[in-house]
N, C-alpha and C positions, 0 to 999 in steps of 0.2 A: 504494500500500500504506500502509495505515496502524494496522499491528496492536498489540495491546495486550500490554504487558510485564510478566512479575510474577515474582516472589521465590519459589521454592518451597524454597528452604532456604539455610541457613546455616549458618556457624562459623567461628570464631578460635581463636588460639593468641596470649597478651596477658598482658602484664605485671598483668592484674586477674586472668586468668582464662584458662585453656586449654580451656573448654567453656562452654557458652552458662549453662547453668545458673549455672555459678561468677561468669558474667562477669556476669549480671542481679542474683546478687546485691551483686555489689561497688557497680553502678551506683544499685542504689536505698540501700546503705548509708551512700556517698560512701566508699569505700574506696581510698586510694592503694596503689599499686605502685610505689613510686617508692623509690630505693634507694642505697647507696656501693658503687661498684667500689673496693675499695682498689689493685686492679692499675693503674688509672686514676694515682692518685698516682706510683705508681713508674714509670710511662713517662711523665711530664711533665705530663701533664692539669693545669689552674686547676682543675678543677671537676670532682670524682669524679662527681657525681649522675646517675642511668642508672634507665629502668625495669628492674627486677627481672626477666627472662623466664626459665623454666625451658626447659633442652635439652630436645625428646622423645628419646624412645627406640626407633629405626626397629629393632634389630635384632630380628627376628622378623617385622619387616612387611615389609621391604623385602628385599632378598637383596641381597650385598655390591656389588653392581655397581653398582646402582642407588645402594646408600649413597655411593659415593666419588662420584659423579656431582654431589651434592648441596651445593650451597651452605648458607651459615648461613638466610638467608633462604628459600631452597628447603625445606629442611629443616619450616619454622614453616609455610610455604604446604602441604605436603603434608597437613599434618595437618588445618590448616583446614580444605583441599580435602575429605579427605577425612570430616569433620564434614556437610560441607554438601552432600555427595550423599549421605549418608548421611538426614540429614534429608527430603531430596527424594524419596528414593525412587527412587534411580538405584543399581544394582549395577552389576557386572559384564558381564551382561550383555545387560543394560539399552545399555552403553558399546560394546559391541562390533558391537549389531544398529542403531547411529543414530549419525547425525552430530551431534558437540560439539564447539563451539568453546573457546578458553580465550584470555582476555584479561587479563594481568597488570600492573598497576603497580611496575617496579621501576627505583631510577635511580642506583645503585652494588652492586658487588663487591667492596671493598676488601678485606676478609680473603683472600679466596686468591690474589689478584693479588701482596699484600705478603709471604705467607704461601712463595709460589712465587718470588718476588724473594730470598726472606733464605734459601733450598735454596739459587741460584746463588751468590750471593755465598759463601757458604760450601764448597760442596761444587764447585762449578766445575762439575756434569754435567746434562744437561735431563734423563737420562732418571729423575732422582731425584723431580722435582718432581712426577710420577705421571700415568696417564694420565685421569683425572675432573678434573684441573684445571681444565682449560681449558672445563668444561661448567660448572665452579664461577665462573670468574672472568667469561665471558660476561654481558653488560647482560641478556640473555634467557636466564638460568642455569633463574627460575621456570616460563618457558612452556615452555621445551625440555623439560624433568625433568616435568613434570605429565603435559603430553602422552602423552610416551612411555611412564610409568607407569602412568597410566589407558588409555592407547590411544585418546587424544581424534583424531578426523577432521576438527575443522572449522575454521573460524579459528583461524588462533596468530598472536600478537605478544605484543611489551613493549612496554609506555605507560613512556614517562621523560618526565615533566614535571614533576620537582621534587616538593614536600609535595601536587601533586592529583594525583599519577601513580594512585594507587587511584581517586578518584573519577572523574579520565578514561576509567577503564580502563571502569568499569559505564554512565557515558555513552555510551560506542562501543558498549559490546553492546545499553545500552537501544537505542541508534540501528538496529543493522544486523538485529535480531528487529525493530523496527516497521517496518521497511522488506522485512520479509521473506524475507531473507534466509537467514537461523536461525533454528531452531525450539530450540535451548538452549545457553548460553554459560555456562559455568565463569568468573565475575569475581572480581578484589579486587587486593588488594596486600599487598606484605610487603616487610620492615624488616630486614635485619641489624644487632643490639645489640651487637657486638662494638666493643669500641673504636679499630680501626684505620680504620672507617668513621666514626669521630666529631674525628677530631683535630683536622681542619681546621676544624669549627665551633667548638671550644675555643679556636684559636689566633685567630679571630677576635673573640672573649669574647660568644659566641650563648650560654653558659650561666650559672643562676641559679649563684650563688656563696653559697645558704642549704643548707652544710653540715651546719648543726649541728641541722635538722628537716625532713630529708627529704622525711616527709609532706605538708610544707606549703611548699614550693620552687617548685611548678608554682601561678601564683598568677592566672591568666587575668584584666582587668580592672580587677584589684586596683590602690590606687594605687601601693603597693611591691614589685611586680612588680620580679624585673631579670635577668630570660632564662629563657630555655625548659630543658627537661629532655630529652636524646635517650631515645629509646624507641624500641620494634619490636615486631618477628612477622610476622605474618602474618591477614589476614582474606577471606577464598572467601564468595562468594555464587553460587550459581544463578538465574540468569535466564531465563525461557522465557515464549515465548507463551502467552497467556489460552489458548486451545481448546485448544493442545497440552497442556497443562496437567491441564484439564479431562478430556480423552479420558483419560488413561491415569491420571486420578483422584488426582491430586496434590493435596495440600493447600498452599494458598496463604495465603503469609505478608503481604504486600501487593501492592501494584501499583507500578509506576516508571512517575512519568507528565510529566517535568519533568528536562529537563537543559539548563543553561546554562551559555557559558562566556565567556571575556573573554581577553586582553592589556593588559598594563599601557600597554607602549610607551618607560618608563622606564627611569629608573635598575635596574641587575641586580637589586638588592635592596633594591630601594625599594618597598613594598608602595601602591597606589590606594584609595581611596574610590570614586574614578571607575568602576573594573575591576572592584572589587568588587561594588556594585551591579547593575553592566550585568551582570553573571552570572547574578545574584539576579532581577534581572528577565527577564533569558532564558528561567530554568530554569520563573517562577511563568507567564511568556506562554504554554509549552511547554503545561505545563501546565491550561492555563486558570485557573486562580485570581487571586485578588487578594490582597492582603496582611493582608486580615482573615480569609481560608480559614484561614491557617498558625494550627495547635496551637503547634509547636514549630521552635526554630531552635537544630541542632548547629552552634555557629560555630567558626570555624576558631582562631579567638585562642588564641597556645600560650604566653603569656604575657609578650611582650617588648614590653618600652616601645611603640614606635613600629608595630609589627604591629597590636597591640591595640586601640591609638588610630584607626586609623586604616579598622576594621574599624566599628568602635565608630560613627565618624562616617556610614559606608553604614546600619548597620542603624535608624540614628535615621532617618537620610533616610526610610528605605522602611517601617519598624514603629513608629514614634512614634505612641505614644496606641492601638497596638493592640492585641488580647491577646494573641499571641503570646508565650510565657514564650521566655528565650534562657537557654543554658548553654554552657560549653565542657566535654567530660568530659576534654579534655587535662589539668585540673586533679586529676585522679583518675591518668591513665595516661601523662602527659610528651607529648612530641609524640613520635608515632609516623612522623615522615615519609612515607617512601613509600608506607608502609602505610593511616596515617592517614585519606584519604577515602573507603576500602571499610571499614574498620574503625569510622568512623563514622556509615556506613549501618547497619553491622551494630548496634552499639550501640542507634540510634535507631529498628532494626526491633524491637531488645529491648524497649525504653521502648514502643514502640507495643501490642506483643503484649499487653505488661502492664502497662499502664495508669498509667504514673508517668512523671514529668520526672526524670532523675537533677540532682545537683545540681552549681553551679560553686561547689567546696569553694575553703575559704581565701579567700574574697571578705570581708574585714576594713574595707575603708576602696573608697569611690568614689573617682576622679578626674575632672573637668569633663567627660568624656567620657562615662564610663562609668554615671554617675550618671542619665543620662538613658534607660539600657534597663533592659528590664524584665527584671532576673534573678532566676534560679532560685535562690538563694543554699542552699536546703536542700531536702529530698526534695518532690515536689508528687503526690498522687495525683489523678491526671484519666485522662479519656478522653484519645487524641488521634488522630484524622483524618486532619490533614498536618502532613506535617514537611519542612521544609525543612534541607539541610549542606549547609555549607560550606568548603571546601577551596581554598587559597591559595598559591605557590610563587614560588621566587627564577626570576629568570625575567621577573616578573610573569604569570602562568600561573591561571589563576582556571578552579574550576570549581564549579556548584552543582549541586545535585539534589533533587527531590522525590518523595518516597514517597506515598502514601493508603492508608487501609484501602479493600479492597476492595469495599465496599457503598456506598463517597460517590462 
């Protein structure tokens, strides 16, 4: 088997944007989401800085069961989800007469877990903590709750592999529809922005400490970069077979022709050039291309020192002297972790639909490294063909993928 994968819709729920519309335009604007929790201050936080995400408002869509069911991150995926079959041309029931799978990127719960923790300590009884908890606090909070809301039949799991757990996740479903498998997979990832899921990268000093301009904190590349920005939500794509596709007269957003992945082998949180690479090469062998095919490269760089550097030294390896334009839109929307490599599919399906490179905002000064690729530093209007992102995790956990329009 060797069938042909492709996008027939999409959406997110994003500190740019909670509809596609919103989000394409923040991406060709260079519009940050990027923001002060002051609640952050007062529970100990070094570094308020957080994307911006707005709560949706399920009541009226959901019925109360279903709502306490829902984690924070659940919550952000539901609504992508439902964006992106929306787009597709999938109802009701559409869902109920065909098997779908759902494959999610998620790789913490911290809000109800803590949330459930500070009931006992206080109140001494379980049965206070409520009964949707433990659907909330589940590593596979998003698969479970999707599923059973839409009434999906076919593959479930949760992808946890750190900042590619999104991208993994659309990798497994490219893989198991070209293998025949599936005939349509529900993918992406989502992020809880709550700050009980961030403390630990605070305490380890992962955040910029440029309080006092927000907008310009998430610095990818930059030589005064000095850490990343947590972010989240949530980003669903639809993935289905070319003829399945076709039959039932979908309209097709690209094709997924290209996934590659790697092991560092190192240090937990020592990011490779090595691992990096070997990804990139994976996903472009996958693929068929060569590294002068690539339009575009979403790279993963979320703007910390030695992340960036060392991202920076693969893509010179592999795109030196090519035209390939490179950006990170983390510089726009913080690092989305778990969310992040279906979130940046979805971005750079944006940028593909409509014909512009979004930009890597706040790029002020190079360093030795960075000086040497070719960036996007402000909006670019082009065609683009392929695109290759990039997604990278503690771990050492590498995943790449490439998209084409459907005609090349």
């Amino acid at each position: 088997m060797n069938k042909r994968v492709v996008v027939t819709g999409i959406g997110a729920w994003a500190c740019i944007g909670t509809d596609i519309d919103t989000i394409k335009c923040s991406l060709y604007e260079g519009k940050s989401g990027i923001g002060i929790d002051k609640a952050r201050i007062a529970y100990g936080f070094r570094s308020p800085l957080t994307g911006i995400v707005e709560k949706p408002q399920l009541k009226g869509l959901l019925d109360r069961r279903q709502r306490a069911c829902l984690s924070e991150e659940a919550e952000y995926a539901y609504m992508a989800a439902r964006e992106a079959f929306r787009m597709a041309g999938v109802d009701s029931s559409y869902l109920a007469g065909n098997e779908v799978g759902c494959i999610f990127g998620n790789d913490s719960t911290a809000e109800a877990v803590i949330k459930g923790y500070q009931i006992m300590a206080e109140k001494h009884d379980s049965e206070l903590v409520g009964s949707g908890s433990i659907f909330q606090s589940m590593n596979s909070t998003v698969n479970m709750n999707l599923c059973s809301i839409f009434g999906l039949r076919g593959i479930n799991f949760t992808v946890s592999a750190a900042c590619a757990s999104g991208s993994h996740s659309i990798g497994l479903g490219y893989m198991l529809i070209k293998q025949g498998l599936q005939d349509m997979i529900l993918c992406g990832g989502a992020q809880e922005v709550n700050m009980y899921g961030m403390s630990s990268f605070d305490a380890i000093r992962t955040f910029s400490m440029r309080t006092d301009e927000p907008d310009k904190a998430s610095r990818p590349f930059d030589r005064d970069r000095d850490g990343l920005i947590p972010s989240g939500g949530a980003a669903a794509l639809v993935l289905e077979e070319y003829e399945h596709a076709r039959a039932r007269g979908a309209e097709i957003l690209c094709e997924v022709c290209g996934y590659g992945f790697s092991s560092n082998g190192g240090g937990i949180s020592q990011p490779s050039d090595e691992g990096s690479a070997l990804a990139m090469m994976r996903a472009m062998k996958d693929a068929a291309i060569e590294a002068d095919d690539v339009d575009y490269i979403n790279a993963h760089a979320t703007s910390t020192p030695r992340g960036d550097m060392v991202e920076a030294m693969a893509l010179s390896r592999l795109f030196d002297k090519k035209h390939a334009w490179i950006s990170s839109t983390k510089s726009m929307t913080g690092h989305e972790c778990w969310m992040a490599g279906a979130s940046e599919l979805v971005y750079s399906i944006v940028m593909m639909q409509n014909n512009f490179v979004a930009p890597n905002i706040n790029f002020m000064n190079p360093d030795e490294y960075s000086e040497k690729l070719h960036l996007a530093t402000k909006t670019i209007d082009m065609e683009l063909d392929v695109i290759l992102s990039n997604s990278f995790g503690f771990g050492g956990t590498n995943s790449a993928l490439v998209i084409k329009k459907l005609n090349k």
